[in-house]
N, C-alpha and C positions, 0 to 999 in steps of 0.2 A: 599397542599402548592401551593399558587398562583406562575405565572413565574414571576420574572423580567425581562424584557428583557428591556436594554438600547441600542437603535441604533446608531451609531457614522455616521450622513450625510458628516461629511468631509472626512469620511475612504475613503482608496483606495480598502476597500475589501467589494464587494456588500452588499446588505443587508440580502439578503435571507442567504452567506456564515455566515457573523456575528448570525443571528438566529442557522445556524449549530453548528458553535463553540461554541455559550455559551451554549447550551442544554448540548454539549456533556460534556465539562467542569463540569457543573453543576451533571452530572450522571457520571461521573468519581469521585468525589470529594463526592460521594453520597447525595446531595442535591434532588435531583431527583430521587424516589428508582423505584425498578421493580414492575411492575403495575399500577405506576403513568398516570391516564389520561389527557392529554393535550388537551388544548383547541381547538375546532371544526376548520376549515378553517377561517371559518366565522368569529365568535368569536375573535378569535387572532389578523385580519385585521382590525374588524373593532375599537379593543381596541388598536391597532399600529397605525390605519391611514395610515393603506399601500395599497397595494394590495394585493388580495386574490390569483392572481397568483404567487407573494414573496413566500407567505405562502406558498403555496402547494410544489414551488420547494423544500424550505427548507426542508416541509415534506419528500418529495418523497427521498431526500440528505439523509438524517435520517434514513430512510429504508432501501435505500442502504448498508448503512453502518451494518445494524444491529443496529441501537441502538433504534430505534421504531419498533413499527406494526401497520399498518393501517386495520383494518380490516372492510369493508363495513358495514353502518347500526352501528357499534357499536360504531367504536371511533378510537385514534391513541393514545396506550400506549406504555411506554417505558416496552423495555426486559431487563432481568436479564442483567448483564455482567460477565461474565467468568474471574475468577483470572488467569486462566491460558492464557486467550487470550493475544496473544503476541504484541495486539495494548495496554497492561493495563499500562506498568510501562513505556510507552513512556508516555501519558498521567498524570501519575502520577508527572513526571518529570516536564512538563510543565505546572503543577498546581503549583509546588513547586516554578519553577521560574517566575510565574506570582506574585506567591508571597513575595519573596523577591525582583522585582521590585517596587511594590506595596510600601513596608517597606521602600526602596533608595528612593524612592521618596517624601517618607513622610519627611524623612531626609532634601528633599533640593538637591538632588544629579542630576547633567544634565546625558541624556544618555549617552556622552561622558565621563563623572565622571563613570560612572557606568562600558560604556567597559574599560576603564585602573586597573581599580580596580579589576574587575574580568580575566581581561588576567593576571595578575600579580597572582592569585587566581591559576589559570589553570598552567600557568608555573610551582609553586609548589607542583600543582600535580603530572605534569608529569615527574620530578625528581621522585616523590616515588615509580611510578608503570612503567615498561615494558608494550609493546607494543606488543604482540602477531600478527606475518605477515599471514593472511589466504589469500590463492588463491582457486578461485572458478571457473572449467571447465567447459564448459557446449558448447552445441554447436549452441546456440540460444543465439542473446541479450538480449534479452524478460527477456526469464529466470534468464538470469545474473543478470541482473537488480533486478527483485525481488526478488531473495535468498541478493543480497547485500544488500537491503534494509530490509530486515529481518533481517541479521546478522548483519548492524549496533548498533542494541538493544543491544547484547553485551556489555557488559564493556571492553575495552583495546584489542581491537578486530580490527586490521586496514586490513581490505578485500581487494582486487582487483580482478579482471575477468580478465580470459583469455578465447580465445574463443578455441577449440577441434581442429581446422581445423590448429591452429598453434601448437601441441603439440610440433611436432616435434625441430619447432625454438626456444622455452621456455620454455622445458623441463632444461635446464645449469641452469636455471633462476630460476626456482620453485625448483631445488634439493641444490640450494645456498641460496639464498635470503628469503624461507619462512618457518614459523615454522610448519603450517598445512596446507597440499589440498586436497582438498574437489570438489566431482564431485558427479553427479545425480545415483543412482543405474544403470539407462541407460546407462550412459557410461562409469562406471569405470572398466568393462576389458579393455573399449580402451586405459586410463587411465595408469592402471597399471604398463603396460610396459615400462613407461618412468620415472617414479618416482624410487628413490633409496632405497633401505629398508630398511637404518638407517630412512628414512624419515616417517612422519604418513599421510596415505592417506585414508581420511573418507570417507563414500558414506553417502548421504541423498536422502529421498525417499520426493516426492512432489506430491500432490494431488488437485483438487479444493476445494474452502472452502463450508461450508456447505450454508453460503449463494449466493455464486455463481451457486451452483448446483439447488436449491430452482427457482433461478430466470430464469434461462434455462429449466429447468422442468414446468415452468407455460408459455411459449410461447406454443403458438396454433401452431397445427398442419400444418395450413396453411399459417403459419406466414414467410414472405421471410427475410432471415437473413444473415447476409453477418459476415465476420471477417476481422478487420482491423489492420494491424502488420508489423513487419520492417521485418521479415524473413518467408522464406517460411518453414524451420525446426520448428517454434513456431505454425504455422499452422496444421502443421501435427500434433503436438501436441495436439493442441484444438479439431480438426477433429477425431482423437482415442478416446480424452474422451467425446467427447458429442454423439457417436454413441449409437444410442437407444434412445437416449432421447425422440427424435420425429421424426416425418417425417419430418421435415423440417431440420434434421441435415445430410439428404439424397443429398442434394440440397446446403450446407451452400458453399457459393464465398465468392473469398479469394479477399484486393487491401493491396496491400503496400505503406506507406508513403512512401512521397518523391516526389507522383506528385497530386499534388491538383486538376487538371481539371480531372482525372482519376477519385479522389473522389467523386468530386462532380459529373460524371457522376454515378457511382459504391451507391452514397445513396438513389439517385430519388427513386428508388421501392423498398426498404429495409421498412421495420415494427422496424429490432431491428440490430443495431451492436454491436458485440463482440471486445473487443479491451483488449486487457495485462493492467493488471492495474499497473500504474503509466506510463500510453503511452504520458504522456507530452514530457518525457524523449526524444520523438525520433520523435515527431511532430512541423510542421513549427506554423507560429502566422497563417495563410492563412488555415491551418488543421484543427489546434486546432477550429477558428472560423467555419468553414463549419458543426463540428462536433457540436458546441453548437447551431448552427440554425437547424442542424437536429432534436436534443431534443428536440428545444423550440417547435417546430413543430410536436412534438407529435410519433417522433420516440424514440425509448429506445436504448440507450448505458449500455452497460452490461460489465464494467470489468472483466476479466477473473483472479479471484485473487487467483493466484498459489501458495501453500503454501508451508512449511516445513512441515512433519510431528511430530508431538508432539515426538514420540520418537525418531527420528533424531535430533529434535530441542535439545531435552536434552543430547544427544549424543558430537553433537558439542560444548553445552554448556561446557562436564567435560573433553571436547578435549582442552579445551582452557585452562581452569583451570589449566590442568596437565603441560600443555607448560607453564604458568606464573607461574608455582610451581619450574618447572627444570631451568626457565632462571634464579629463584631469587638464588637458589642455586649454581649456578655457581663463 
């Protein structure tokens, strides 16, 4: 199956991302199945009219993610996708609604037509269903962050974080205000003690993902590597699990956003950074830039994409359940 790929020059979103998005699109939506080989660097650029450094970011964007393999000599195919991977039914979601914009539009309907009619849609929903309150302790923002953004997937699932260091002051607050809290296996003796025992207090265990772990395991030994993060508790973190990896996890320096001339000193002799993935969250425009000339420049940024584990994941799932089973019966 040949690609289509149409590029939009007046988008606000590069080109190389637009190539991301529609691959993935397209291999979500199964258009694009596993094994499928895509076209060389070469090949692609010179049937786009682009540039062959587009191409390659996009690739390298793709592999990151897992959704190719580049493998020297051979080629760049797509890999299977995992039903259980908990990026499928976001994805699916937004195949759905590319598609009935798609259909409003064929209609005649302005964007503007389109949000009034669907907040009107939303509204009606949310008369039928309850809102299940989850608080998420943890004592790192990093972390918080990524468990909230995993737990958004949830349906009717409205999260907030609290940080550990405040139990004490919003301890009144989580034993009033929410239906489930939820703290990391690490901290829930600290935990414990301030929740009420009419109340339900889950633990979830977090680990790195399998391609997290893949791309820290294929840095060379002599590779200088540094971690970039808003706390130095998320540090420690990264620092526990990448021990072994290599010799060079012997040595890994730590900077924290927040001061950009620190950065830009902190990447001059860096090969690869590690940084919490979704670290936009907690970087200046000044950061984020210094970080994308590092890559364009031939250094590697490496998300650190801290998971849920699959049976925590499903744990929390039938916690929710059971709370929007008790509110309906009330």
């Amino acid at each position: 199956m040949p690609l289509h790929l149409k590029l939009d020059g007046n988008s606000t979103s590069p080109l190389y991302q637009q190539i991301v998005d529609k691959i993935r699109r397209d291999v979500a939506a199964g258009k694009l199945t596993p094994g499928y080989q895509l076209p060389t660097v070469r090949e692609l650029a010179d049937e786009m009219k682009i540039s062959r450094g587009t191409i390659k970011h996009a690739y390298d964007q793709l592999e990151h993610l897992g959704i190719v393999e580049m493998t020297q000599g051979k080629g760049t195919f797509i890999l299977g996708q995992s039903e259980d991977d908990s990026t499928s039914r976001k994805e699916k979601a937004m195949i759905a609604i590319d598609q009935l914009f798609d259909q409003l539009e064929d209609l005649g309907f302005t964007p503007r037509e389109m949000e009034i009619y669907l907040n009107l849609k939303l509204r009606g929903l949310d008369e039928r269903y309850d809102v299940v309150k989850v608080a998420v302790v943890d004592c790192n923002p990093e972390t918080l962050h990524i468990i909230e953004q995993q737990l958004s997937q949830i349906g009717y699932a409205e999260v907030a974080n609290f940080a550990l260091s405040q139990m004490s002051d919003v301890a009144e607050k989580l034993n009033s205000d929410y239906d489930l809290i939820l703290t990391t296996s690490t901290h829930f003796a600290q935990v414990e003690p301030f929740i009420h025992p009419s109340k339900v207090l889950g633990m979830m265990a977090l680990m790195p993902s399998t391609q997290t772990v893949i791309r820290l395991a294929k840095l060379p030994d002599d590779a200088a590597v540094g971690l970039v993060c808003a706390s130095d508790a998320f540090y420690g973190v990264v620092r526990r699990n990448c021990m072994g990896m290599g010799s060079w996890s012997e040595s890994i320096r730590t900077q924290l956003f927040g001061n950009w001339n620190g950065l830009m000193t902190f990447l001059k002799d860096k090969d690869a950074v590690i940084l919490p993935e979704g670290y936009s969250a907690f970087v200046s425009p000044q950061e984020k830039e210094l970080l994308s000339a590092f890559e364009r420049n031939g250094g590697q940024l490496i998300p650190y994409d801290y998971k849920i584990d699959r049976g925590s994941f499903l744990y929390v799932e039938e916690q929710i359940k059971r709370c929007m089973n008790k509110k309906r019966s009330l």
